[in-house]
ZADO-1210 file (C-alpha; in nm, 4 decimals, padded with zeros to 6 digits):
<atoms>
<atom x="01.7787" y="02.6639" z="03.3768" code="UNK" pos="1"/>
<atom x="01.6690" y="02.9338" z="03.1778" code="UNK" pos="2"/>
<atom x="01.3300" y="03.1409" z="03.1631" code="UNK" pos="3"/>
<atom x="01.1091" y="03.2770" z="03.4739" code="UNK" pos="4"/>
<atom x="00.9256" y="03.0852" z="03.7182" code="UNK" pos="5"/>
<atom x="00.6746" y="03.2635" z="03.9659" code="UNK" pos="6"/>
<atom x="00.6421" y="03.0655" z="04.3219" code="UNK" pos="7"/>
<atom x="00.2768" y="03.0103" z="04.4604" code="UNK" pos="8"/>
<atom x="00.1619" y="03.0444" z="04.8137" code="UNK" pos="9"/>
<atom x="00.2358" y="02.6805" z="04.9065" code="UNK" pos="10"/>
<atom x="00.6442" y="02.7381" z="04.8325" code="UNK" pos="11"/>
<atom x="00.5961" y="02.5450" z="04.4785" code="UNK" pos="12"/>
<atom x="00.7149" y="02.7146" z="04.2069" code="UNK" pos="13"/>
<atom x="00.5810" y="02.6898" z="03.8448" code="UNK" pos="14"/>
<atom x="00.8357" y="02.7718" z="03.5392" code="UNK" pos="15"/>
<atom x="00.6833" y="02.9827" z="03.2648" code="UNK" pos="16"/>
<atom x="00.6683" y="02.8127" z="02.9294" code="UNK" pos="17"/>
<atom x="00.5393" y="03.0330" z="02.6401" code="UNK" pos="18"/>
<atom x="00.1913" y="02.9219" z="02.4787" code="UNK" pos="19"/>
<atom x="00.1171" y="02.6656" z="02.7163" code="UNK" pos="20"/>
<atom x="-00.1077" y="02.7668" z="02.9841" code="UNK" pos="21"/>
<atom x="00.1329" y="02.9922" z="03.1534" code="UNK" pos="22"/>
<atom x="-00.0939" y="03.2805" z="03.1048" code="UNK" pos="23"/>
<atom x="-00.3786" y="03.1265" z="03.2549" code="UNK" pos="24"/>
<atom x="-00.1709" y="03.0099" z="03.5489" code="UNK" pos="25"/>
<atom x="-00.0055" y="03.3509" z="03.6676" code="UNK" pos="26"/>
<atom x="-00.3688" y="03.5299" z="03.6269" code="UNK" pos="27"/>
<atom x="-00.4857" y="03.2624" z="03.8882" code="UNK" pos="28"/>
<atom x="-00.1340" y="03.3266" z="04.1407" code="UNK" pos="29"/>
<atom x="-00.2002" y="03.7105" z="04.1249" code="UNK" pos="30"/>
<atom x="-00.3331" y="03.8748" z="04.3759" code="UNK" pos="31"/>
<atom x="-00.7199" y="04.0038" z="04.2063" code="UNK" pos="32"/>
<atom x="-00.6273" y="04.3460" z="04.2684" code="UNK" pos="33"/>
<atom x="-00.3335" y="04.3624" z="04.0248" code="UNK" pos="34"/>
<atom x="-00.5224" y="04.1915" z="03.7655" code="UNK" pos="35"/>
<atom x="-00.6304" y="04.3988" z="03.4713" code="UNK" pos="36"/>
<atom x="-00.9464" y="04.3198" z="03.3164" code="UNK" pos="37"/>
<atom x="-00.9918" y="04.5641" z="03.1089" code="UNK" pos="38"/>
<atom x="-00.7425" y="04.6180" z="02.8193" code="UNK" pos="39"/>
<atom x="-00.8823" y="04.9642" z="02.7717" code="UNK" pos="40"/>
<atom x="-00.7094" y="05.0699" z="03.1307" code="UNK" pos="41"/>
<atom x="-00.4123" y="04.8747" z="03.0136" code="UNK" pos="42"/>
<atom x="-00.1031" y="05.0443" z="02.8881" code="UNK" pos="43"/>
<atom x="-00.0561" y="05.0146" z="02.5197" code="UNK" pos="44"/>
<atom x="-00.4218" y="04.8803" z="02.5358" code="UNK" pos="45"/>
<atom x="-00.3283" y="04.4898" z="02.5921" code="UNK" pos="46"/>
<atom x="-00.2527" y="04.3850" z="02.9634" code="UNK" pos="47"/>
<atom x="-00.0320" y="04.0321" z="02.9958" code="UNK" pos="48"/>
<atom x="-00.0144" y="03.9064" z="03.3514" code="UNK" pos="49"/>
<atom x="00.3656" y="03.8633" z="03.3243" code="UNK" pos="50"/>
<atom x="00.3410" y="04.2519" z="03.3617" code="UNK" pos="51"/>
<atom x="00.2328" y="04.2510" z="03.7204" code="UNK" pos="52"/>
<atom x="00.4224" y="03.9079" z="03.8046" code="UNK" pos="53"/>
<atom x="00.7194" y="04.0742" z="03.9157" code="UNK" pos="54"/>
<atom x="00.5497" y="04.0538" z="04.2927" code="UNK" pos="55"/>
<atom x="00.5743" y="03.6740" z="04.2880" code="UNK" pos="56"/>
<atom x="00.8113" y="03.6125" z="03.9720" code="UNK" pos="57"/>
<atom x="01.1501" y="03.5346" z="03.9651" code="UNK" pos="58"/>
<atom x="01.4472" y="03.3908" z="03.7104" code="UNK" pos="59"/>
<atom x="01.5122" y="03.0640" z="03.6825" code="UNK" pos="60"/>
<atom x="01.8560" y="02.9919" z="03.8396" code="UNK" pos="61"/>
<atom x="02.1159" y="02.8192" z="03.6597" code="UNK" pos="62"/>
<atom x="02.1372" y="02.5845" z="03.9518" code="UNK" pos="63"/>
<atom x="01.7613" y="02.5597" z="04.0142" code="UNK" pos="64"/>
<atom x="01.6550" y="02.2794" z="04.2457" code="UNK" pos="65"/>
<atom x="01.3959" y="02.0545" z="04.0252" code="UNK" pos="66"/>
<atom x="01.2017" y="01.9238" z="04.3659" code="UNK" pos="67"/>
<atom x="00.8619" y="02.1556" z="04.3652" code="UNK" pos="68"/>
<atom x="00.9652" y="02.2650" z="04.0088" code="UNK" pos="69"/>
<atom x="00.6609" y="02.2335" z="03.7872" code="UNK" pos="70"/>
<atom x="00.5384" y="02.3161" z="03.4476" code="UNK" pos="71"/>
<atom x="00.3179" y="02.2893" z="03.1561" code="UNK" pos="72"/>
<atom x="00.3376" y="02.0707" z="02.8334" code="UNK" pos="73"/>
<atom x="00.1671" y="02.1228" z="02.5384" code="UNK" pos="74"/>
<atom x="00.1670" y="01.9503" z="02.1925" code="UNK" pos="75"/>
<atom x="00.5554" y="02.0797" z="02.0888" code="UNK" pos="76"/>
<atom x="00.4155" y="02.1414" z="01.7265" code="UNK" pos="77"/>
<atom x="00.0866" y="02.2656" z="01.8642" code="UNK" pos="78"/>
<atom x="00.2832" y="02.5363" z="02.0530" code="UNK" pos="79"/>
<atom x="00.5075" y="02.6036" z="01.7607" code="UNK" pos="80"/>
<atom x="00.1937" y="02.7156" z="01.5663" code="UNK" pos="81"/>
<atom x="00.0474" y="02.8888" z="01.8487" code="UNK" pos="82"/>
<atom x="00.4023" y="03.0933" z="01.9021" code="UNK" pos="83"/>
<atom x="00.3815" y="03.1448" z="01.5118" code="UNK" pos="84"/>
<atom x="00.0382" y="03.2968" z="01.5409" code="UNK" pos="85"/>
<atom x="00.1098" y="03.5103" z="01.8578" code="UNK" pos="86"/>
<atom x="00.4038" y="03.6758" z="01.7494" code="UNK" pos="87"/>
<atom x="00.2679" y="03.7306" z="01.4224" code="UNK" pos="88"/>
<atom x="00.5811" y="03.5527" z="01.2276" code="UNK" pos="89"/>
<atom x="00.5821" y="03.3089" z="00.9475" code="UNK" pos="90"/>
<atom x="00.7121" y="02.9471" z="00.9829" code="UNK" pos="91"/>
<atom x="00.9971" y="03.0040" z="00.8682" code="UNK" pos="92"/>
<atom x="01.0780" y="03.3467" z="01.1242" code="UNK" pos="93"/>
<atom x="00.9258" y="03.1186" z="01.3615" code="UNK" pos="94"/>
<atom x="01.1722" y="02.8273" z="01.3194" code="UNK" pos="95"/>
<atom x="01.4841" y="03.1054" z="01.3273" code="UNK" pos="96"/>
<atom x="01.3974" y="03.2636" z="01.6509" code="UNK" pos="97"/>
<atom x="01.4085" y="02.9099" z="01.8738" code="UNK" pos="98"/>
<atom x="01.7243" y="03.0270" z="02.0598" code="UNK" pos="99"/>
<atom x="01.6539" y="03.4014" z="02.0448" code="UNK" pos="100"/>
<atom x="01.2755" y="03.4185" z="02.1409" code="UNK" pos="101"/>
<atom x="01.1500" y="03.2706" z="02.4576" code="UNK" pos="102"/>
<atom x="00.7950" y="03.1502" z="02.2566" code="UNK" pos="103"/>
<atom x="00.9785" y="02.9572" z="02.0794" code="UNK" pos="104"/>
<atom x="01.2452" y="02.7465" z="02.3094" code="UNK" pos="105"/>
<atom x="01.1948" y="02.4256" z="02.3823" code="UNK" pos="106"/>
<atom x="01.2073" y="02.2366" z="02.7059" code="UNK" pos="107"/>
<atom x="01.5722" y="02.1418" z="02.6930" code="UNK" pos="108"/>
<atom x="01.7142" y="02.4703" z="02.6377" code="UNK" pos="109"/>
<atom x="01.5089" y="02.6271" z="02.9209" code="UNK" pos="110"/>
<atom x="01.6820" y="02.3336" z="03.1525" code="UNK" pos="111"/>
<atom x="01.3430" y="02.1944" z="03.2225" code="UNK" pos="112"/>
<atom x="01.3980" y="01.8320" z="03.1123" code="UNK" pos="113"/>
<atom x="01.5229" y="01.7523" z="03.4806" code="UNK" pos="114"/>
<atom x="01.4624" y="01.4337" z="03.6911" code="UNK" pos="115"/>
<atom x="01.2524" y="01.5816" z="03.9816" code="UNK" pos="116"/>
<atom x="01.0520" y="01.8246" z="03.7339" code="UNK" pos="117"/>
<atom x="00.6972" y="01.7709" z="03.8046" code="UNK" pos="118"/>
<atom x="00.4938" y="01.7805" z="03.4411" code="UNK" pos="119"/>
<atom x="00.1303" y="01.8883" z="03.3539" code="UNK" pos="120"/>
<atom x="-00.0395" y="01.8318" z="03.0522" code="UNK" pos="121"/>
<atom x="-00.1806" y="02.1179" z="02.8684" code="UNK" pos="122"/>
<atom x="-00.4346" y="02.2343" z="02.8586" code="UNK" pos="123"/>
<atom x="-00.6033" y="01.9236" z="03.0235" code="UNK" pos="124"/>
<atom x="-00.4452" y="01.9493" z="03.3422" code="UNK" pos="125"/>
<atom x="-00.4614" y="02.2689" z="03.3963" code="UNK" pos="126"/>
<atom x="-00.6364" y="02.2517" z="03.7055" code="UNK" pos="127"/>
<atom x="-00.4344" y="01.9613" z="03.8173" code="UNK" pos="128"/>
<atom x="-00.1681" y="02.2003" z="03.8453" code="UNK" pos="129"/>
<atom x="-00.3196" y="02.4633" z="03.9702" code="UNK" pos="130"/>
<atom x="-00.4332" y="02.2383" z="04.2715" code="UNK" pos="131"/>
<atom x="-00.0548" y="02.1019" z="04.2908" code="UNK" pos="132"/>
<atom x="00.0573" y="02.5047" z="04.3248" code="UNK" pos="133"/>
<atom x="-00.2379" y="02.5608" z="04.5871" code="UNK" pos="134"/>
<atom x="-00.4809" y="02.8004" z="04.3629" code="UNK" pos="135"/>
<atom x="-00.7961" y="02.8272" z="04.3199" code="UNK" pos="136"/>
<atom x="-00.9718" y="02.6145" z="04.0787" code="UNK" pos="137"/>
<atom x="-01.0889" y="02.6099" z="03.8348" code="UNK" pos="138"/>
<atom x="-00.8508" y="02.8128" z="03.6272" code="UNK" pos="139"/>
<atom x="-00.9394" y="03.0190" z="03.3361" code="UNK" pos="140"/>
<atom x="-00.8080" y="02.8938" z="02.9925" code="UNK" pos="141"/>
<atom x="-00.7247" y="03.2663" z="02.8515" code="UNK" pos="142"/>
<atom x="-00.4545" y="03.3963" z="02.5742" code="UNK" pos="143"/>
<atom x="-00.5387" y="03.1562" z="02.3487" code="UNK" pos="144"/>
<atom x="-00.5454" y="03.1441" z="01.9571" code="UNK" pos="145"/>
<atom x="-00.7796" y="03.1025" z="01.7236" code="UNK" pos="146"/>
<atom x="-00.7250" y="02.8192" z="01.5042" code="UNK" pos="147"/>
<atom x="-00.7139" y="03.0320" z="01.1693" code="UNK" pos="148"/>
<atom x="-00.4602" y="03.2198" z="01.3055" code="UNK" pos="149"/>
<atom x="-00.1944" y="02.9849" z="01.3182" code="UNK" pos="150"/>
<atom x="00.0258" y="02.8419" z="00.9909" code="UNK" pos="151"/>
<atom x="-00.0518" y="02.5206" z="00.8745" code="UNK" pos="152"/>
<atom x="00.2885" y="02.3292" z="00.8416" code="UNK" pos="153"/>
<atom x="00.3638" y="02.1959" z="00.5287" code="UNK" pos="154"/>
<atom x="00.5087" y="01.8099" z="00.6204" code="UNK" pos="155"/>
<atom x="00.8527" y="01.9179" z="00.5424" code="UNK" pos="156"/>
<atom x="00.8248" y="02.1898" z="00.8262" code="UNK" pos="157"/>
<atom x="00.6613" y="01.9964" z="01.0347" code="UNK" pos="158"/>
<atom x="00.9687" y="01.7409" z="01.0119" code="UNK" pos="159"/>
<atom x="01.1912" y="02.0236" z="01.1529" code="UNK" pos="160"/>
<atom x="00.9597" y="02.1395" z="01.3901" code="UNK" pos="161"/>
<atom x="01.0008" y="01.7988" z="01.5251" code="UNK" pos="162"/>
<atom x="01.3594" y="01.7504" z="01.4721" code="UNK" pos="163"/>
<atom x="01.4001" y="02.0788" z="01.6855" code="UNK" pos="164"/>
<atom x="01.1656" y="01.9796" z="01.9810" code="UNK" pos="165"/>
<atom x="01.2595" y="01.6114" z="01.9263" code="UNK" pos="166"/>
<atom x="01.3251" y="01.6071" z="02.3641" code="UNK" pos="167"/>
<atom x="00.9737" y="01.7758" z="02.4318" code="UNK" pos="168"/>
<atom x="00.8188" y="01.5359" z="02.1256" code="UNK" pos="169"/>
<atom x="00.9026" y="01.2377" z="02.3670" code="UNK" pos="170"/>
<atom x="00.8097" y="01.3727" z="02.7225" code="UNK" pos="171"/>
<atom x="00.4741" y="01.5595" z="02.5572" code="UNK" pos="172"/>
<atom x="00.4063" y="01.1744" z="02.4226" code="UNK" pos="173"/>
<atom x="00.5452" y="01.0243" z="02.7428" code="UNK" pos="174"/>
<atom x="00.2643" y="01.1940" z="02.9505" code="UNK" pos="175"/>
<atom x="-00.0788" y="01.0816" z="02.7529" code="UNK" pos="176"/>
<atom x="-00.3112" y="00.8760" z="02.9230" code="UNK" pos="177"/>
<atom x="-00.4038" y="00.5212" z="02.6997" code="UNK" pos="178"/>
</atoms>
């Protein structure tokens, strides 16, 4: 596997997957007093959680067990945009940085596409998942974009988009309720 995960009191552990809820889940693991609340006593005037995660984060091994392996889904094109928008990058930047950037990797190259993974819906369950990792609920939906800030995909774009995140296309649509 490939990425970060951070493990939460209970011994679960909870892999990091850029612009879907990941954010809002490490705030809730951290310990209050190294959260950061005020950007203007942060260094370079933004504060990220992943900052202070290094108390309770950790890679993810190449031989990572998936039993109490958990993590976040969102919308793969939804999170595309949302990457797009947070690193500032057009579509096309976007679509070149998928192995490079870790905003933009999908699922199966971060080796989270593994029998035993246990998935959460974003941003729906968010709580769910919390509860599964033993925090507090309910969790704060932070980090997020605004709407005009991300690219609308033109439908040929939106066809690779898909193409690339084909794997997390079918699990994202494998986990909605009817």
């Amino acid at each position: 596997m490939n990425g970060a995960k951070i493990t939460s009191p209970n011994g679960r552990r909870f892999a990091l997957v850029a612009r879907s809820g990941s954010y809002s889940i490490v705030w809730q693991a951290l310990p209050e007093g190294n959260r950061v609340t005020d950007n203007t006593k942060a260094p370079r005037g933004r504060w990220h959680p992943i900052s202070a995660a290094g108390i309770i984060a950790s890679p993810l091994a190449d031989n990572e067990p998936a039993d109490g392996l958990c993590c976040m889904v969102r919308d793969p094109v939804e999170r595309f945009r949302s990457a797009c928008a947070r690193q500032g990058v057009s579509v096309a930047e976007g679509l070149e940085r998928q192995d490079s950037d870790v905003h933009f990797w999908s699922l199966s190259r971060m080796g989270l596409l593994e029998q035993g993974v246990t998935y959460f819906r974003f941003p729906d369950q968010l709580d769910t998942c919390a509860e599964w990792l033993g925090l507090e609920t309910p969790v704060p939906q932070t980090n997020d974009e605004q709407e005009s800030s991300k690219p609308i995909l033109t439908q040929e774009q939106e066809n690779i988009v898909r193409q690339i995140y084909a794997d997390d296309i079918l699990l994202w649509e494998s986990l909605q309720t009817n």
